[in-house]
N, C-alpha and C positions, 0 to 999 in steps of 0.2 A: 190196267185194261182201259181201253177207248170204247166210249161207247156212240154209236150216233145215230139221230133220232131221223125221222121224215126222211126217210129212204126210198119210200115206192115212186117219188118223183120229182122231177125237178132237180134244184141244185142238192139234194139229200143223194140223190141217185148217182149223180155224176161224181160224188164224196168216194160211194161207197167204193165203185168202179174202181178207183186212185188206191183203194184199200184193200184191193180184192185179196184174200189168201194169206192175209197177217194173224197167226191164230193169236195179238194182242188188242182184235178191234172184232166190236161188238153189233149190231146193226138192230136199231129197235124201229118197230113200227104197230100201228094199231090191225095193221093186215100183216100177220108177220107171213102165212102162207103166199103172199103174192113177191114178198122178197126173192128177185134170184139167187138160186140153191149156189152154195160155197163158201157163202159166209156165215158163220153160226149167228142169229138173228134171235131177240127177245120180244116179248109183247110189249108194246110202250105203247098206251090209249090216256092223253091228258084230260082227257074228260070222264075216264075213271080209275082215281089217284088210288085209289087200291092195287091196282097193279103195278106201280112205282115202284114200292119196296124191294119186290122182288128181283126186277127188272134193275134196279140201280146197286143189285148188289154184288161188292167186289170193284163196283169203277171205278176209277181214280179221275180219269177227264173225262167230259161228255161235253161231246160238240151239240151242242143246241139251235140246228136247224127249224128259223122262228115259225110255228104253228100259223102263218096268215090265214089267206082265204076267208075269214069270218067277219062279224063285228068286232067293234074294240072289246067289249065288255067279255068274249067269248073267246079272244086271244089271250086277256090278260090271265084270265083265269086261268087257261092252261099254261103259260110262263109262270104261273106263279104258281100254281101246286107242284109244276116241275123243280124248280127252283128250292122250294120248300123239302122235296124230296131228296133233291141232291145233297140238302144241309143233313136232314137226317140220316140219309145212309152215307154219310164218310166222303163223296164225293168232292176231291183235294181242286177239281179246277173245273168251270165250265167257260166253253169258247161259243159266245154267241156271234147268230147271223142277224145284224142289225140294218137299219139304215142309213145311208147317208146322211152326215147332217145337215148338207145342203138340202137336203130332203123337209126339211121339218115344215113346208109352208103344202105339201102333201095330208090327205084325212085319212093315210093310214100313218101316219108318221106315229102319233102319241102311244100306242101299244111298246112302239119299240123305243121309246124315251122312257116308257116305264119298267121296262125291262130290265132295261140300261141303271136305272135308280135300283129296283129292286137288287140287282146285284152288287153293287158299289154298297150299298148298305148292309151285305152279307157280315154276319163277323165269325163266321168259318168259310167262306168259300173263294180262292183267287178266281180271276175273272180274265178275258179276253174279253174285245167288243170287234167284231170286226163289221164294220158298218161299211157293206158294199150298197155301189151304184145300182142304179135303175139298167137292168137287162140289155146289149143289143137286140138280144131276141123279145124282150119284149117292146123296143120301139119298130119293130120290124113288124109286129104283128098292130099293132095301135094306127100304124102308118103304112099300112097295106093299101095296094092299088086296089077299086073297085073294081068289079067287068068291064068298067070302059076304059082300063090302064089309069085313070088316073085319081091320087092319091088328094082327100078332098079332109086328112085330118086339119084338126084347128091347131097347127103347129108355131104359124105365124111366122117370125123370121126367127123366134128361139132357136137355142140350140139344145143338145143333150150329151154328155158326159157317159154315153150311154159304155160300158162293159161286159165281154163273154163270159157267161157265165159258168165254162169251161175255167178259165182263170181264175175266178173268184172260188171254183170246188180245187182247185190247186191250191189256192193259197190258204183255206181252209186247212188244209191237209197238213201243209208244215207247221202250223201253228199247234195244232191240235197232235201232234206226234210228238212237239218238243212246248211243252206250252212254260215251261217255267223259265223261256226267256222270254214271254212275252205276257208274264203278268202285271196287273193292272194300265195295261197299254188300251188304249181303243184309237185302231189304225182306220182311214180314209181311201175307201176301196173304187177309186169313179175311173175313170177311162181318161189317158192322156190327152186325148184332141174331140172336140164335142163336134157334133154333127148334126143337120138339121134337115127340113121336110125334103128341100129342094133336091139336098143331096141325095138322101135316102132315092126319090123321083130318079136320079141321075142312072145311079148303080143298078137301079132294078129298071130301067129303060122309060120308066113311066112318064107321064106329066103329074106335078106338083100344084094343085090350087086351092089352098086351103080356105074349108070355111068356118062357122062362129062356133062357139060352145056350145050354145042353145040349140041347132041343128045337131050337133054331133050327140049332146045329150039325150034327142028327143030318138035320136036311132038307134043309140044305146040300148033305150029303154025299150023300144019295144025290138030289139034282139032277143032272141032263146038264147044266147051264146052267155050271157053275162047276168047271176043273180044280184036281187035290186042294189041291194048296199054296197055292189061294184060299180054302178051305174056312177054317184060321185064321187067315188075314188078312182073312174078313169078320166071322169071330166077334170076333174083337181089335177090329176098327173098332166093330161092337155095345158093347164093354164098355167101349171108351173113351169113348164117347156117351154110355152110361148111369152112369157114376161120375164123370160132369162134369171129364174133361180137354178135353174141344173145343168148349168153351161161345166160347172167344175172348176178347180184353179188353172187348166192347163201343164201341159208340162209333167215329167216324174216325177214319181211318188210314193203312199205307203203302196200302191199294188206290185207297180212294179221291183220296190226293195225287197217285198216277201218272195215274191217270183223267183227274183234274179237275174230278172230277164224283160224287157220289154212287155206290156203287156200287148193283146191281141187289136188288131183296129177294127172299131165295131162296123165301118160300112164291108170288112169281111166278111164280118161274120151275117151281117144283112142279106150280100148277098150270094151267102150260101158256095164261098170261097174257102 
């Protein structure tokens, strides 16, 4: 049995989709009632490891869709009672969703280095890592035009490696349906050709004028849209972008090997192609 976690959104949602109607996959969530109906779905709440037991019993893989959105100390903790749970009930493989490691100069990066450690240290459980890139959809949203058409992120001439996250819940999906050829592997998930502020500008008609960190940070903060401890982990993602660590190697790779296929071009998926 497959089981997989973070369902009610995001790339958990778009997994589940890829799974619908396999009576060998299992859908947990801490909202198990907001799951759409058709897939037999478990309570899985990491912040209260009592329910693990139950919920992990009979798995054999669990894709582990990473818990973000928090601080570190509040990530790691649910990786790690999750983790801990999978040793205790029998669970023969978990397939995480990690980070790039281009990614590591990011201030969420260390949860998912530790993740990445805690498993490789396991001495019952095989492991996947698949460490996907940073969203098209989310540079799409970070580098959104203002009301006046134009796009005022601190992009600078960086670029980004950016990835659909359609592709990335595909490529999840094979690994995690066949995982025992893909033990103790951790694959490089980024987008074949990077892409930057001006182009993003292009595709969506806008003008491109980017400005500094400290303006961007100061709007950040006082948005409703974003709570505080995202505030610099979007200014961080900004500065990584623009001092070209998340450009990517270029070229094909592990996304496109798991695929089979080409993967998606993110100024498509930007603009809504």
């Amino acid at each position: 049995m497959l089981l997989v976690t973070g369902v009610n959104g995001g790339l958990g949602a778009l997994v589940l989709e890829r799974l619908a109607g396999r009576a060998d996959v299992v859908a947990g969530s801490r909202t198990p009632e907001k799951v759409p109906g058709g897939q037999p779905v478990r309570l899985v709440d990491f912040d209260r490891p009592e329910t693990l037991a139950e919920a992990f019993d009979g798995v054999r893989t669990l894709l582990l869709i990473s818990a973000g959105a928090a601080e570190d100390d509040v990530v790691i903790a649910r990786h790690g009672v999750a983790i801990e749970a999978a040793e205790k009930a029998g669970v023969e493989h978990v397939v995480y969703t990690s980070l790039s490691g281009d990614g590591d100069h990011l201030p969420y990066a260390l949860a998912h280095r530790w993740t990445e450690r805690r498993l490789r240290e396991s001495g019952t459980l095989r492991w996947t890592v698949l460490r996907n890139g940073l969203y098209a959809e989310l540079l799409a949203a970070i580098a959104a035009p203002g009301p006046d058409g134009v796009i005022t992120a601190p992009l600078g001439a960086g670029r980004l490696a950016a990835v659909a996250r359609a592709d990335l819940a595909e490529a999840a999906v094979k690994v995690a349906l066949a995982p025992a050829g893909h033990a103790g592997r951790t694959y490089e998930l980024v987008g074949e050709r990077a892409v930057g502020g001006a182009e993003v500008a292009e595709v969506l008609g806008a003008e491109y004028r980017p400005g500094g960190l400290a303006e961007a940070r100061t709007a950040l903060a006082a948005s409703d849209a974003l709570r505080d401890f995202q505030v610099p982990m979007t200014v961080g993602t900004y500065s990584a972008i623009a001092h070209g660590f998340l450009a990517g190697p270029g070229g094909p790779g592990d996304l496109a090997a798991l695929l089979g296929r080409p993967p998606r071009p993110a100024l498509e998926v930007i603009a809504g192609r």
